[in-house]
C-alpha positions as CSV (number, residue, x, y, z in Angstrom):
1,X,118.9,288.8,109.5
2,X,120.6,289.9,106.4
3,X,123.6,289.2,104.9
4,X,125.8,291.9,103.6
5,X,129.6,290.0,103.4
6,X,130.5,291.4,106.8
7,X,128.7,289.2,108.8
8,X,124.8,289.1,109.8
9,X,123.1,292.6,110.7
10,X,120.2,292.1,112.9
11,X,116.8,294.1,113.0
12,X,118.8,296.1,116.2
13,X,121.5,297.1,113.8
14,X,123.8,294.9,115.5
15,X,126.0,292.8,113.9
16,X,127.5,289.6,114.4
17,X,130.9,288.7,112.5
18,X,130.5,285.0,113.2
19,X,132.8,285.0,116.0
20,X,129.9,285.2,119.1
21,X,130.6,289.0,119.4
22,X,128.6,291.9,118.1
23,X,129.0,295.2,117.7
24,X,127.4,298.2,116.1
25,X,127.0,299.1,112.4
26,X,128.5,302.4,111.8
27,X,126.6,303.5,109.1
28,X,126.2,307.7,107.6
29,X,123.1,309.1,108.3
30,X,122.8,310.6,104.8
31,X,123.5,307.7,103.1
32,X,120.2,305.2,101.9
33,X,120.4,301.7,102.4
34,X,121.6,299.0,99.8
35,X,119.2,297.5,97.2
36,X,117.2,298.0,94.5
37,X,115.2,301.5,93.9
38,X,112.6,299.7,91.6
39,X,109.3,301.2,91.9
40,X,107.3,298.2,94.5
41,X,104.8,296.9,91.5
42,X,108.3,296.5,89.4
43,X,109.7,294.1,92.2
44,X,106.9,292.5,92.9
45,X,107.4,290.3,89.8
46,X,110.8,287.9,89.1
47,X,110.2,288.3,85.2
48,X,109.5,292.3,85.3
49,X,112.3,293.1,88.0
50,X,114.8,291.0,85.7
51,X,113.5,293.0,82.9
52,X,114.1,296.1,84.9
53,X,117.5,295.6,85.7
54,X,118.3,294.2,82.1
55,X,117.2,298.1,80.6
56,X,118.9,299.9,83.7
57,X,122.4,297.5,82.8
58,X,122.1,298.8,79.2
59,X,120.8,302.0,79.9
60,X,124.1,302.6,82.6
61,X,126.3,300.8,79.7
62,X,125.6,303.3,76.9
63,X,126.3,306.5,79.2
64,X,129.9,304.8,80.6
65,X,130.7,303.8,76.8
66,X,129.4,307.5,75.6
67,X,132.1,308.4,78.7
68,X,134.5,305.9,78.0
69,X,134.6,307.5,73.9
70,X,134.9,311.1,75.6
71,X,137.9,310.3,77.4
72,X,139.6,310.9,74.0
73,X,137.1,313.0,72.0
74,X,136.0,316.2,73.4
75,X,133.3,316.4,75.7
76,X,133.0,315.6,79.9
77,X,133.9,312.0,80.1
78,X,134.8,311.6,83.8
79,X,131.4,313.4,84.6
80,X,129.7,311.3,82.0
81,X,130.9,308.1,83.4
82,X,130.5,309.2,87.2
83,X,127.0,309.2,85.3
84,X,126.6,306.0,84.0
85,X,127.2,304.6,87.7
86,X,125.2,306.1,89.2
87,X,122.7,305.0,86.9
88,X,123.8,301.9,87.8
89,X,123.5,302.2,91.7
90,X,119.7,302.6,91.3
91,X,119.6,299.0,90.8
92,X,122.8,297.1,91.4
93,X,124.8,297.0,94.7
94,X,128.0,296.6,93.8
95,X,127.4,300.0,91.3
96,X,125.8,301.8,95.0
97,X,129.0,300.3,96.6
98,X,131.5,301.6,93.7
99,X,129.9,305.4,93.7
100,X,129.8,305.7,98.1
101,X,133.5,305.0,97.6
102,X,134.3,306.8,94.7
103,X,132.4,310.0,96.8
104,X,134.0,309.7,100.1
105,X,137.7,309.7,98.0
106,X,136.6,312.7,96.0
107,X,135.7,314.2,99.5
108,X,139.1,313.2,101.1
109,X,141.1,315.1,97.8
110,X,138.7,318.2,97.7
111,X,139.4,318.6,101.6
112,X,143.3,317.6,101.1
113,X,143.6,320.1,98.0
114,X,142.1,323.0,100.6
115,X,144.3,322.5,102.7
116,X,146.6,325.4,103.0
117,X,150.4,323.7,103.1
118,X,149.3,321.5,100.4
119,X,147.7,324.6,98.2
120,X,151.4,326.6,98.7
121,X,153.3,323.7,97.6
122,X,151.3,323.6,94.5
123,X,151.5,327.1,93.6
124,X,155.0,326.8,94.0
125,X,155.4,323.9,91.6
126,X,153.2,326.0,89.2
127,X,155.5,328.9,89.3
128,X,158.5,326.9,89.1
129,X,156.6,325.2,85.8
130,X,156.2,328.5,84.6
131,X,159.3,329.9,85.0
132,X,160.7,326.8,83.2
133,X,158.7,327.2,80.6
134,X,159.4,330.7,80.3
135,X,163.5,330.1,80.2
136,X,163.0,327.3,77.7
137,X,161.1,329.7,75.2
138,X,163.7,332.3,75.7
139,X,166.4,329.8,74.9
140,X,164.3,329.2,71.7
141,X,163.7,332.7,70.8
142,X,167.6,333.5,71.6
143,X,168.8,330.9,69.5
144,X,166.2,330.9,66.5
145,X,164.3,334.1,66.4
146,X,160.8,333.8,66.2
147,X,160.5,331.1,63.4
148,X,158.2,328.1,63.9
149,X,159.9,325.1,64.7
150,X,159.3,323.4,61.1
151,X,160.4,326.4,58.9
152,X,164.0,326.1,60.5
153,X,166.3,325.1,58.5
154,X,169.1,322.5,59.7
């Protein structure tokens, strides 16, 4: 049996929470199991599979830094980062753990921001932004021509 912090999952795919009962592991069909995805001649040795995942740690690190940095320089640092973890899930489970959560949330907003009552109430807080925009620049242009905002004087 192995253990997975739920309890013990049995060759059946049963699993037993340590209270005598057992039920069955609801897992996605599209998702792949847990664990390393070292080549089989990489984890056959301690020393090389420690090695491995040593290079795949720093390897993951650079990308999330590079991410990290383009969160305030240009570039796509969300997508970058998103990156760098998944480099990590190839080799650590709590990185495989992070990214199947991070996907099913992105899932659940892509399918909330389709939905139709939620799309109208958005374009009608974007028209409302607009149109408060727009009154607040006419206000400006009423009040002070069109003069940049550092060449008026007091």
């Amino acid at each position: 049996m192995e253990e997975c912090g739920f309890g013990e999952i049995g060759r059946s795919g049963e699993r037993s929470d340590g209270s005598g009962s057992v039920g069955r592991v609801e897992t996605e069909s599209k998702e792949r199991a847990l664990g390393s995805r070292a080549p089989r001649f990489i984890r056959s040795s301690r020393a090389l599979h420690l090695s491995w995942q040593v290079g795949v740690f720093l390897v993951g690190l650079a990308v999330v830094v590079a991410g990290a940095l383009m969160l305030v320089l240009p570039g796509p640092g969300w997508l970058v980062i998103f990156a760098g973890l998944a480099i990590w899930a190839t080799e650590f489970v709590w990185a495989q753990i992070v990214l199947r959560w991070t996907r099913r949330k992105v899932s659940e907003a892509a399918k909330r921001a389709l939905d139709p009552r939620v799309r109208r109430r958005n374009m009608l807080l974007t028209v409302l932004g607009v149109a408060i925009a727009a009154v607040l620049v006419g206000a400006y242009l009423v009040w002070y021509g069109p003069a940049v905002p550092w060449e008026i004087k007091g």
